[in-house]
N, C-alpha and C positions, 0 to 999 in steps of 0.2 A: 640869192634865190634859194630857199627852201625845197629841199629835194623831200618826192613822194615818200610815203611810208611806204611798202610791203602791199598791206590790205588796201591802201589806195589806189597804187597802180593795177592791182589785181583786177579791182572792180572797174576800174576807166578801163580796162581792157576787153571787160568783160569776162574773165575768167572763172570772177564768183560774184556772189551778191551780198550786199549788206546785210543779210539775214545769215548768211553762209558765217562771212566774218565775224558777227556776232557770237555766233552758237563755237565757233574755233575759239574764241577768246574766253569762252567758258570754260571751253575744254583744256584750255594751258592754262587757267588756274588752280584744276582742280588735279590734273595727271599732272602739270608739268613739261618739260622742253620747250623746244620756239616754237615761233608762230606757223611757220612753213610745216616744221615736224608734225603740229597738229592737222593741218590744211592734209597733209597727203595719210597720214593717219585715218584723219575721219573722209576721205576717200571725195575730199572734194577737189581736189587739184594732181593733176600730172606730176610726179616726181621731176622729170624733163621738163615742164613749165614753170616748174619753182625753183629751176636751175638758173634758166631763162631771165625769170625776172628779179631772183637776187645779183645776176650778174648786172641789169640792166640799175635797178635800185644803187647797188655800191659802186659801181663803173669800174668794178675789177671782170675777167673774163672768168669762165665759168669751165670745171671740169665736168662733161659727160660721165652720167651715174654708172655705166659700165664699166668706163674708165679706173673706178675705184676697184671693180672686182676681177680684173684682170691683170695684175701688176707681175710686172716682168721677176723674178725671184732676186736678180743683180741690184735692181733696184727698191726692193723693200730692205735690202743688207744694208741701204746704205746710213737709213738712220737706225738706230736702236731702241727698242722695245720699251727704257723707261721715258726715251726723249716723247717718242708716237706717244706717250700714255701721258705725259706732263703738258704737252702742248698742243693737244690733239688733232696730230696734221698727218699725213700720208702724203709719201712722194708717190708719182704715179705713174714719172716717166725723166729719160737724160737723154737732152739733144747737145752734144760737146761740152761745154759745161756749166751749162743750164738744168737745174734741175725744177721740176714739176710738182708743185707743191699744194695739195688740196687738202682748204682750212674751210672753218666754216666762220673765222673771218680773218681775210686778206688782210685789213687794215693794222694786224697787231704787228708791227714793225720792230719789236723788241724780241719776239718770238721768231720772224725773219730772217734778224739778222743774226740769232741763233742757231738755227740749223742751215746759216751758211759758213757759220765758223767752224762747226762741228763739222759739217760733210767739208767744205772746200769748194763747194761750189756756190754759184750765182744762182738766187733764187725768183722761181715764178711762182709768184702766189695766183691761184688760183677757186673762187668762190667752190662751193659744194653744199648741198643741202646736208642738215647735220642727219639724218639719219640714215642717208648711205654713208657718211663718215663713221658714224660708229657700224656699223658691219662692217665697213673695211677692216678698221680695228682691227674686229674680233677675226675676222679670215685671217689675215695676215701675220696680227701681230698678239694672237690669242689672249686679247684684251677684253674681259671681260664685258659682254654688252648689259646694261642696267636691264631690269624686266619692264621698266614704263616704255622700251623704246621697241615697235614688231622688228618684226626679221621684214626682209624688202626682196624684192626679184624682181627682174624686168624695171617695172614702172610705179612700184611699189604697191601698195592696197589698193584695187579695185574693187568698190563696189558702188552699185546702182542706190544715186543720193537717195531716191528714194522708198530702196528696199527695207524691208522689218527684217531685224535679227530674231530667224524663226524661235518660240517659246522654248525652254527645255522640257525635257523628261519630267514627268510625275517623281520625284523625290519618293523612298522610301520609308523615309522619317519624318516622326509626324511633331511637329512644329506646335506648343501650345500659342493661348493668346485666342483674341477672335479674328476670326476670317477675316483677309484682306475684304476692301471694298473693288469697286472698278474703279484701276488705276489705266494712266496712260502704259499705252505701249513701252517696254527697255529697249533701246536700243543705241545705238554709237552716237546717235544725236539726241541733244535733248534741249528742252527751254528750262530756260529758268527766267522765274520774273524780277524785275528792281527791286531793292530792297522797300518794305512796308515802311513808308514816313512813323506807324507809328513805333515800329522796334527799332530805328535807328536812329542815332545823331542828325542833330539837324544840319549840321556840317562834318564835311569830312575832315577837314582838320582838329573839331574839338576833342578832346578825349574824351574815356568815360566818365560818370559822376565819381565822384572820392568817396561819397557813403558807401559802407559796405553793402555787399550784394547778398542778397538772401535765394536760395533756390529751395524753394517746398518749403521755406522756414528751417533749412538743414544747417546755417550758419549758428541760428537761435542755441542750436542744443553743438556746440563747440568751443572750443578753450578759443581763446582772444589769437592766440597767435596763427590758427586754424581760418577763423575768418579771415586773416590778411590773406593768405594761401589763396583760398576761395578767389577772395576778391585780386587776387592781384592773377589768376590764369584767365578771368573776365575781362580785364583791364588787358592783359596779352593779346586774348583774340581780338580785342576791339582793334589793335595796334598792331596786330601782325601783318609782317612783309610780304610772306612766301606762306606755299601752303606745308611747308617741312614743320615751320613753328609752330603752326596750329597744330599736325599733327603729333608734338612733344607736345605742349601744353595738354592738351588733353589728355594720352597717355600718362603722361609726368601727376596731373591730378589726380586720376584713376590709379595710381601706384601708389598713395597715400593709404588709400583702403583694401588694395588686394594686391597676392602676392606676386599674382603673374598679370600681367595686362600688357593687353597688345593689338594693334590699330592694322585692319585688313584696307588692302586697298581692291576697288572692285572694277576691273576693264576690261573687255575684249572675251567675256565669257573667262575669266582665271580671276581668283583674289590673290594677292600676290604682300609676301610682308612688308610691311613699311616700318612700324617704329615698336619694338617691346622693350617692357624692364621686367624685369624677375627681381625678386627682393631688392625692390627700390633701385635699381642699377640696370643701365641700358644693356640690352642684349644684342650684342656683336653678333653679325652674318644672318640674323632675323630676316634683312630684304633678298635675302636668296632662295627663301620661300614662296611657291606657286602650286597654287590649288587649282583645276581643273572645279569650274564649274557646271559639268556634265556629268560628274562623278558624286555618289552621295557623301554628305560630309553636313556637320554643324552650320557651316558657312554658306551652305546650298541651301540650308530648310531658311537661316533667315535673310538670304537672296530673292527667294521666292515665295515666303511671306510677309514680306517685309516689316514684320512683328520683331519681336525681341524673344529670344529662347533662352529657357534657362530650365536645365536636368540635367542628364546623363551624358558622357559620352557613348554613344552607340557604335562599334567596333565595325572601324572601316577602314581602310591602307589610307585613303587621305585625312582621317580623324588620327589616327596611328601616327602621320607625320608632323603634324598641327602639334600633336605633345610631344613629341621629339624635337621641335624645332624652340617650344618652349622649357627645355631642360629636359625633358623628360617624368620619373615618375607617375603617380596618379591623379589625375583630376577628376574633383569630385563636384560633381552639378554647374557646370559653366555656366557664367551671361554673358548673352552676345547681344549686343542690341547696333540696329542698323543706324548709321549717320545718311538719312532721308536728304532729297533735294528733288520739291517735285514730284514726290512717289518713285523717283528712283533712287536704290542705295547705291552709294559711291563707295562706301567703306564701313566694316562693321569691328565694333570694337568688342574684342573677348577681353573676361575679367573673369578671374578665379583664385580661389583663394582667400576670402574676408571669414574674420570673425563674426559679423553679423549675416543674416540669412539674406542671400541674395537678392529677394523682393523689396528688400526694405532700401535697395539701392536705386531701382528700375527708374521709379519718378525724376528723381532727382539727375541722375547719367540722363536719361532722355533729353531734359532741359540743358543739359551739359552741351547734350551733341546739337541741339539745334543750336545752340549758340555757335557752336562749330561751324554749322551751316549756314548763318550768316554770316560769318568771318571768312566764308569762301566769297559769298556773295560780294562784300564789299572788293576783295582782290579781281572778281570780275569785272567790279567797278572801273578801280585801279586800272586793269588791261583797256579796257575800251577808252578811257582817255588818254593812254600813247598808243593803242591801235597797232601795235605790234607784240 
């Protein structure tokens, strides 16, 4: 017998709807985590109910979400901080000796039966949704929590499915480019439609074409080994897994021409860093950058014009950290241009530092990032036929 998915039982339960699961499956291709972490994220499901029915899906029993944030202090001593961090499990509780073991999957039996050699005790593996796992973590065993994952209380994200995330503040800085048109609403939910038969493969298995790729005719005017380059981070997104690889391709190509570059990610009202290199070389601790988007900043003007900017830095505590985070020094006349989906930006890439004058970049990065934005598309493809 073929056991339910996750989204299947949900919906035979009536919990969510196939429009619900749909728009969730976008949402974990483009942020990332599971399928559930996004379900209580985007505030369509009960933390408690997604406890409920991963216990019922994997027919392991299930620890209660408080259960994680109330651990007895004897019993967080009893594993160690790098095991908590290598196998990402929390005990939670010892009845003689038996110990209470909350994973966010019970079935890894190799990891089982390692922190019962390590502790000495006989282990209850216990289901848990992974995003009160990681707050436990971080309370307990000051492991650092990633910035794609919220902080949780009670029952985690509440809100009404079908409230607007009210507009922000009028920005102080003024955004060239022309005016937006009327776009949809921003908010924690969004559509996206199938991919256009005519920009895409006609199967998902084929690859791209082998002829080089031309973007604006920028191949035309490049040494031969320039075009492989070109063509071969086109050939990546076509074939990329996760959305990590899109985000290196892209930056990684964008580092070819400018010194610093670097891929914001945009959720929850914060852009938050994902991937920089600085002279050609990845920039370590980049993802522990977080922008408030309430606050005025480069990253706010093309949040909410959703145009592409490119001048000055204009002197602001979150512009101040932006170049701090990127080495520091001076930067002079940045381009930011947004990676669109829908009229919503997901993510904006800064680039600074080129020998040629930034304009002469704009077309060409544009057609970059929307290839990008197909490359997501197809991964939501990906998600909805395993439906987890």
């Amino acid at each position: 017998m073929v056991k339910m998915k996750l989204g299947e039982l949900l919906i035979s339960a009536g919990k969510i709807t196939p429009a619900e699961v749909e728009e969730t499956l976008k949402g974990q291709a483009i942020f990332g985590g599971r399928f559930g972490t996004n379900l209580v994220e985007m505030g369509y499901l009960d933390e408690h109910d997604l406890a409920h029915f991963l216990s019922k899906k994997t027919g392991f029993p299930h620890a209660e979400p408080e259960d994680l944030m109330e651990i007895p202090p004897q019993v967080v001593r009893l594993i160690p901080e790098d095991a908590v961090k290598k196998y990402r499990v929390v005990p939670i509780a010892l009845n003689n000796r038996k110990l209470s073991l909350a994973m966010a999957d019970p079935s890894d039996f190799a990891t089982i039966d390692e922190i019962s050699f390590v502790t000495g005790y006989i282990v209850v593996p216990l289901i848990t949704p992974e995003l009160r796992l990681i707050c436990s973590m971080e309370k307990f065993y000051n492991i650092k929590r990633e910035l794609r994952y919220i902080k949780v209380a009670g029952g985690g994200r509440s809100r009404p499915r079908a409230e607007q995330v009210p507009a922000p503040a009028a920005v102080q800085l003024a955004a060239p480019g022309k005016p937006s048109q009327s776009e949809p609403d921003d908010s924690d939910i969004f559509d996206l439609p199938l991919l256009a038969e005519s920009e895409c493969f006609g199967d998902m298995g084929e690859t791209a074409p082998q002829a080089p790729v031309s973007l604006s005719g920028i191949a035309l005017h490049r040494e031969a080994d320039e075009d492989r380059s070109l063509e071969s981070v086109l050939r990546g997104l076509a074939q990329a897994k996760d959305r990590q690889s899109i985000a290196e391709l892209i930056v990684g190509h964008a580092a070819q021409q400018f010194n610093r570059s670097a891929l914001f990610l945009l959720k929850g009202g914060k852009a938050t860093g994902w991937v920089a290199q600085v002279g050609k070389k990845p920039l370590s601790g980049f993802d522990s950058l977080e922008i408030p988007l309430n606050e005025p900043s480069i990253l706010r003007v093309v949040a909410e014009s959703k145009n592409h900017y490119q001048g000055p830095m204009p002197i602001s505590p979150c512009n101040g950290r932006i170049i701090a985070a990127l080495g520091g020094g001076t930067q002079t006349n940045p381009l930011l241009i947004p990676l669109m989906m829908v009229g919503r930006v997901i993510a904006i890439l800064y680039l600074e530092g080129s020998s040629l004058h930034p304009e002469q970049h704009i077309l060409d990065l544009q057609k970059l990032l929307g290839k990008g934005s197909m490359a997501f598309e197809i991964l939501i493809l990906r998600s909805k036929i395993l439906l987890t």
